[in-house]
N, C-alpha and C positions, 0 to 999 in steps of 0.2 A: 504494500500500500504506500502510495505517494506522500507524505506528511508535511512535502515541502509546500508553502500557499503560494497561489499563485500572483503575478504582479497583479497589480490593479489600475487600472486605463480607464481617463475618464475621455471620452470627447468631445468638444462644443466648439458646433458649428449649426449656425440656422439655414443650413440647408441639408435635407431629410435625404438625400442621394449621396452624399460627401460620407454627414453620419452613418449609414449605414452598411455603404463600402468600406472606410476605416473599422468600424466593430467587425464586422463578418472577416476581415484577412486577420485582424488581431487576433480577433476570440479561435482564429483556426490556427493560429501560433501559439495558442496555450495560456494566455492573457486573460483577466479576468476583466473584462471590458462593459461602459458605463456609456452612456451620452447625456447631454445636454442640450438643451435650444437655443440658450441665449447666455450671453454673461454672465446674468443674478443665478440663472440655472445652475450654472456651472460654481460661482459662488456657492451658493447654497449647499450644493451637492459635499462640497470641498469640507465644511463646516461641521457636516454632520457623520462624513465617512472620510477614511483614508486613502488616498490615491499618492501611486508611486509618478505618475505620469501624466500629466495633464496635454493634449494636442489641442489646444485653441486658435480657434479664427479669430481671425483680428474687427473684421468687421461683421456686426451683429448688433442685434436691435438690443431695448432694454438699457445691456451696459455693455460696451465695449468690450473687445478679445482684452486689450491693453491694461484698464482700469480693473477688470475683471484680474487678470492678470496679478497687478500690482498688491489687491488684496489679498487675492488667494497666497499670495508670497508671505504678507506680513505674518499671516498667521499660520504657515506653513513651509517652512524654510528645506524641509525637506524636500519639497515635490518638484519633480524636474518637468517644469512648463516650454513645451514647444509651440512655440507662434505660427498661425499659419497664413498668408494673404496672396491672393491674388491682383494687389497694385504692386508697381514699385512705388516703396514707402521706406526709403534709404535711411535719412533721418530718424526715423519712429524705429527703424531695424537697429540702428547701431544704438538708440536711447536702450531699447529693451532688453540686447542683450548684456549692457553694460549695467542694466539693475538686476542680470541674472538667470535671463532665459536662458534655455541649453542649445536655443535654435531658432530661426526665423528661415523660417521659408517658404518659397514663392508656389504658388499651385499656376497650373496641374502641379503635384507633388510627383517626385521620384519616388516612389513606394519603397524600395529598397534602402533610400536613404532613413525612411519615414522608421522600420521594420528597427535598422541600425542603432537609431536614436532610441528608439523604446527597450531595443535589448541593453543599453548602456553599453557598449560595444564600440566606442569611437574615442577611443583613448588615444593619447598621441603616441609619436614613437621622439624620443626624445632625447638629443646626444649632450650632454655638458662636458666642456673644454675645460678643466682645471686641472693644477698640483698642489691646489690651496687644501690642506689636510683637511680642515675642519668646514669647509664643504663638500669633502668626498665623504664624511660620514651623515651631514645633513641633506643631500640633497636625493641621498635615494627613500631614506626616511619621509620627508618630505612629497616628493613624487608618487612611492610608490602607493601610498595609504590614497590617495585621489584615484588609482588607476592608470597614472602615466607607465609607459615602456621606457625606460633609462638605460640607454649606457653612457659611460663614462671613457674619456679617454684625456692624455694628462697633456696633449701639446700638440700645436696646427698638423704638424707632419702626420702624424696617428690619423687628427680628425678629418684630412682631408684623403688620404688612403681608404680610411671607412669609408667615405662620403661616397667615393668613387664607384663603391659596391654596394653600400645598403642605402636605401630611400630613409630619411627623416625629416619628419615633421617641423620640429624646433631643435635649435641651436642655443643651447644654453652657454654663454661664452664668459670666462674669468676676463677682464679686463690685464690683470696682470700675468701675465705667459711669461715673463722673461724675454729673453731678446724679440722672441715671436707673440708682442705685444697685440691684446685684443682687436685691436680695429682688422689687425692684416690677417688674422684669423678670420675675422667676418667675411672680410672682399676675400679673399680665398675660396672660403665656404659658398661663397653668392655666385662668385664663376661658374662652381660645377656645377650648383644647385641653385638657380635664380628663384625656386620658391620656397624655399627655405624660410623659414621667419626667425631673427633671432632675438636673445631677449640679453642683454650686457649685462655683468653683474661687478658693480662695482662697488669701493669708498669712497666716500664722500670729498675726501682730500684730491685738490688739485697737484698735480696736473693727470692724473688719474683719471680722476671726474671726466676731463676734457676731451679726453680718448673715447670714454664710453658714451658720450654727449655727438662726439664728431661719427661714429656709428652708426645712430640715431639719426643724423641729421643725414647719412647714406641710407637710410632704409630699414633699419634695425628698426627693430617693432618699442622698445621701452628699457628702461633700465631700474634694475633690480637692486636699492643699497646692500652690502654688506654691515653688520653683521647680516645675514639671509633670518625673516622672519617667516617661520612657515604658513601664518595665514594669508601673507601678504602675496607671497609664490602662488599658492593655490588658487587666490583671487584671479590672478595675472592669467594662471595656466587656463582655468575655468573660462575666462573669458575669450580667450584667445582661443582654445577648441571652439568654444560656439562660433563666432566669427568665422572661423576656417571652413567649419559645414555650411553655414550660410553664405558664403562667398566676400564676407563683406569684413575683412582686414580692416580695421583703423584706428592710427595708431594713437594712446594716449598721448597728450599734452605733455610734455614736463614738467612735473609740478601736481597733476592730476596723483587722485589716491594710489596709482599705481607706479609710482613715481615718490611722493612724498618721505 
């Protein structure tokens, strides 16, 4: 006998053909799946029962995919909300997943992508560049408790021989490498693999700072202070998966909470 429960899937979306094609592929994947009509639906629902997963449309009568969204969050920080719309809606895309969505995406849906999201199954593959001791012991801890794939390698030579043979996701990069100083690690890594996204990890002291700021200003996605705080990584990585699946890279501010 199976003892294990099954996930639990809500859907909302006010249209009764979308609803009922997403329930019928879930519930035949083994999902214990729910729907909704509207927002408050969806709300409500949220309030009174637990869902691992929520797939919301963004536009819907009543209360908005979004608003809808934002409450279901406050009071459920667990539940992993996938947005769904048929505009482009860039702006409201990159607001929501930077308050936390797992995803924004555009319909028609990719079903398979859809399948991916709900099995939690979209973890990154994720290389860090250092020989800093005390983040070769924080950063798999860190990583691996989210679900990230990490390996580790101590100096550009390594990570750009990897590169050359296994596909990764992010490029976690020490600023300071020794001779083979962060930035030239990056542009290295960017040659072989122009989508690569990397995230600098540096001190706050100049002229250090300046290196992994001048990264940043080549395309580097953010920069991570040392000491490494592990909620702060997780923010960064979390947000950065959703973006990746949604197509829609961009990149914090400096200075923003990802950054600060």
């Amino acid at each position: 006998m199976n003892l294990i429960p099954k996930r639990r899937v809500l859907i909302a979306d006010d249209e009764p053909g979308m609803r009922t094609t997403l329930a019928d592929i879930l519930a035949d994947s083994g999902y214990d799946v729910r729907t909704a009509q509207d927002g408050q639906d969806a709300i409500t629902k949220c309030q009174n029962e637990d869902y691992d997963v929520v797939l919301m449309d963004v536009r819907m009568p009543v209360v908005d995919g979004i608003s809808a969204f934002r409450e279901i969050r406050r009071s459920s920080q667990h539940v992993r909300v996938i947005l769904m719309s048929a505009y482009g809606e860039d702006e409201m895309k990159h607001a929501a997943l930077q308050d936390g969505a797992i995803a924004f995406l555009d319909k028609p849906l990719n079903l398979d992508t859809v399948i991916q999201l709900v099995a939690d199954s979209t973890e990154l593959a994720v290389m860090a560049i250092t020989a800093d001791q005390t983040l070769l012991q924080t950063l798999p801890q860190c990583l691996h408790s989210s679900g990230q794939k990490l390996t580790v390698v101590h100096n550009r030579d390594e990570a750009v021989t990897l590169l050359r043979q296994v596909s990764f996701d992010v490029a976690l990069i020490d600023v300071e490498l020794g001779t083979n100083d962060g930035l030239a690690c990056y542009l290295a890594l960017r040659e072989i693999s122009p989508t690569i996204t990397a995230v600098m990890i540096s001190r706050s002291d100049q002229p250090v700072r300046r290196i992994a700021e001048e990264a940043v200003r080549r395309t580097a996605y953010t920069i991570v202070p040392k000491p490494i705080e592990p909620e702060r990584l997780a923010e960064v990585m979390q947000t950065l998966r959703a973006q990746r699946v949604s197509g829609a890279i961009r990149k914090p501010h400096l200075g923003e909470p990802h950054d600060s």
